[in-house]
C-alpha positions, 0 to 999 in steps of 0.5 A: 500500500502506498502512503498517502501525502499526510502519512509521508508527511508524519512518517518524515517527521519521526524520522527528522527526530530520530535524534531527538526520541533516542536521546530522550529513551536514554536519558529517561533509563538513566532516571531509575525507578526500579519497582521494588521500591517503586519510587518514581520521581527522578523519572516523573521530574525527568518528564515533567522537565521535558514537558516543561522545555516544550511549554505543554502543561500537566499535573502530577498526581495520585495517592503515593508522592514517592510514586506519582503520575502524570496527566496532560491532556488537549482538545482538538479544533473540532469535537470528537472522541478522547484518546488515552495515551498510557505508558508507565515509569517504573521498571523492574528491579536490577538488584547488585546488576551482576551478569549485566555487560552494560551498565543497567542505569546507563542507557548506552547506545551500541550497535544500534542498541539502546541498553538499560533496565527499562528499555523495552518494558517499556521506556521505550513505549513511554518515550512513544507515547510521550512523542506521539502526544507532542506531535498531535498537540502540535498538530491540533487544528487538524484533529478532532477531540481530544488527547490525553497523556497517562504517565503512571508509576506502580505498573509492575506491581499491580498498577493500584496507585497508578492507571487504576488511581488514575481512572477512579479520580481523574474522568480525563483518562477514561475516554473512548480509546486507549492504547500503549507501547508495552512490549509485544514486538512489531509483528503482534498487536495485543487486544487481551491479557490473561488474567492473574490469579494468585494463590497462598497455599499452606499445609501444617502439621505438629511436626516434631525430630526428624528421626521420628518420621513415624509421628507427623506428616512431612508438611515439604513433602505433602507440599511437593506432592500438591504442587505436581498434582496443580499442574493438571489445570493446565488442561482446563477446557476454555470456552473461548467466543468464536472472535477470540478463536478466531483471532488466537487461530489466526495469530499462532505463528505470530505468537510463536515469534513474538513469545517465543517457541511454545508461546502460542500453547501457553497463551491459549490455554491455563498456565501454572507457575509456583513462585515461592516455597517456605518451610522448615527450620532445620535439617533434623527437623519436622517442619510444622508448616510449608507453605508455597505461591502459586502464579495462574494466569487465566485465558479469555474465556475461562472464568475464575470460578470454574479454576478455583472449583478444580483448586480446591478439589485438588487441594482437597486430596491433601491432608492438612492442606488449605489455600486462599485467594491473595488476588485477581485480575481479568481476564479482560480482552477487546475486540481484536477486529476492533477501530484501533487494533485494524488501525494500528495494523494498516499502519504497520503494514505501511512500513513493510509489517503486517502485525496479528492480533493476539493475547498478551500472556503478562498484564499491564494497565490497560488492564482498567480501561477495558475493565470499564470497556474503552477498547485498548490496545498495545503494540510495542517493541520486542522483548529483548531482556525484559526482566533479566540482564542486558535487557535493550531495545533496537533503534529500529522497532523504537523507531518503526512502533514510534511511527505506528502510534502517531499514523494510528493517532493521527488516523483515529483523531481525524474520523 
């Protein structure tokens, strides 16, 4: 497909500031903001700096100062629908950095590689929404409606105190449709998430010396047992809606290259992860309790009721053991033929990528809005360390999801 003259136009301009938008990603993955702890405020004030450079207004706000978010927002020359542009500030923790070959805070550019904790979850989603929102203020008298800018904190811990604060107290942030830069790599645009649930699980017994084994159940031992036994809910049947099937079908081979070899099962189907285990005090010694964490995340279509009914069913086969509920999200998709996710698509496709729609196997914010059913959807760079060392984006998919956000905003502002 050829471009028209405005697409040329916006596409040139992106690229005149490629300078300028690699730039802004490093000096934003020097600002840390590893969550834990989650304090974001060198981030959120290396933002608000640059918002200041550029005239455009804003408030910083939210329940937690160590943690704060930012709103801009403006109306068009002609009424029409609210855009949301969301990308959040904190990332994951570093620790000591060992294993790193670059340095995690520096934002080093090498090889056509941006390094940096952040880089590709998602500085580099952030730094295209942030772009994005700048370019259509600019370009107002053109548009219709309005825009708005979400740059939150608590993402990776849930989001509570950032997207979610923001959609309860500011109605600016609600609006018609939302989309971000969250990771999902070009070739896959992500209408859904799973859903999280989280479980506690604890056996107890009187425990007592470890040579006496003939006097108290093992509470490691049962605990070993159960947490094979949980893997059978991998196979929970999934009553997906004949448009979801539809698209999970259609984006396999996508899903495959963005997630990974065995990605496209594990997206379409339960998955079972045991995160943490405790128990015991010494060697020689019966324990009185273990306990362990357990990670589900939900497809669309599978109802938390119909898990929990096969948990506590399985769980029942253990003596001494109990489980509750420490929390759940979703799962929440929206339309993957939808406005946005066909637009977003299109302009991709101009560039040489024609991405599939498929469903993300980790949350994120969007998360809320969809939650209150504004269509969201994200498309970022490819994960490339994201949660491990040496994580960084390509100078190239930063570019190329740069110009597919502002064509797909462009394009949305102006029907």
């Amino acid at each position: 497909m050829e471009p028209s003259p405005v697409q040329k136009r916006i596409m040139g301009r992106v690229e005149a500031d490629r300078d300028e938008i690699v730039g802004f990603l490093r000096g934003f993955l020097r600002a840390r903001s590893p969550n834990p702890p989650g304090d974001t405020r060198d981030a959120c004030r290396y933002v608000t700096d640059y918002l200041d450079s550029r005239g455009v207004g804003y408030d910083v706000v939210g329940p937690d100062a160590e943690k704060p978010n930012i709103v801009s927002g403006f109306k068009a020359a002609r009424p029409g629908r609210r855009l949301i542009l969301n990308g959040h500030m904190d990332v994951f923790p570093v620790g000591s950095g060992e294993g790193w070959s670059r340095d995690p805070w520096g934002g080093e550019l090498v090889d056509g590689r941006v390094y940096g904790r952040g880089a590709c979850d998602m500085k580099a989603g952030t730094t295209a929404s942030i772009y994005t929102y700048l370019a259509l203020r600019e370009l107002r008298d053109e548009l219709r409606g309005a825009a708005t800018l979400t740059v939150v904190s608590d993402e990776e811990s849930g989001g509570r105190l950032g997207a979610g604060w923001l959609v309860e107290n500011v109605p600016e942030v609600l609006g018609d449709c939302c989309i971000n830069g969250e990771p999902s790599s070009p070739y896959t645009i992500r209408f859904g998430e799973k859903g999280i649930l989280w479980l506690r699980v604890r056996v107890k017994s009187q425990g007592g010396h470890g040579a006496y084994t003939h006097t108290s159940l093992n509470p490691i031992k049962v605990a070993a047992r159960l947490i094979t036994d949980l893997e059978e809910l991998v196979d929970t049947p999934v009553d997906y809606p004949e448009n979801l099937r539809r698209a999970i079908d259609e984006g396999r081979d996508a899903a495959e290259r963005a997630l990974g070899p065995g990605g496209a099962d594990v997206m379409r189907r339960l998955s079972v992860n045991i995160g943490t285990v405790e128990g015991g005090v010494k060697v020689n010694v019966i324990p009185r309790e273990c306990s362990f964490e357990v990670d589900l995340r939900l497809p669309p279509g599978l109802a938390k009721d119909d898990v929990m009914s096969r948990v506590r069913e399985i769980v029942g086969r253990h003596p001494r053991a109990s489980v509750e509920e420490t929390r759940y999200d979703g799962p929440l998709w929206s339309p993957p033929d939808g406005e946005m996710a066909e637009t977003m698509r299109a302009s991709s496709r101009l560039l040489g990528i024609d991405p599939r729609p498929i469903v993300s196997l980790g949350g994120s914010d969007l998360k809320f809005w969809r939650g209150l059913g504004v269509p969201s959807y994200y498309y970022g760079p490819t994960n490339h360390g994201m949660g491990t060392v040496d994580e960084y984006v390509e100078v190239e998919e930063l570019m190329h999801v740069v110009k597919v956000h502002l064509l797909s905003a462009y394009e949305y502002m102006t029907r």
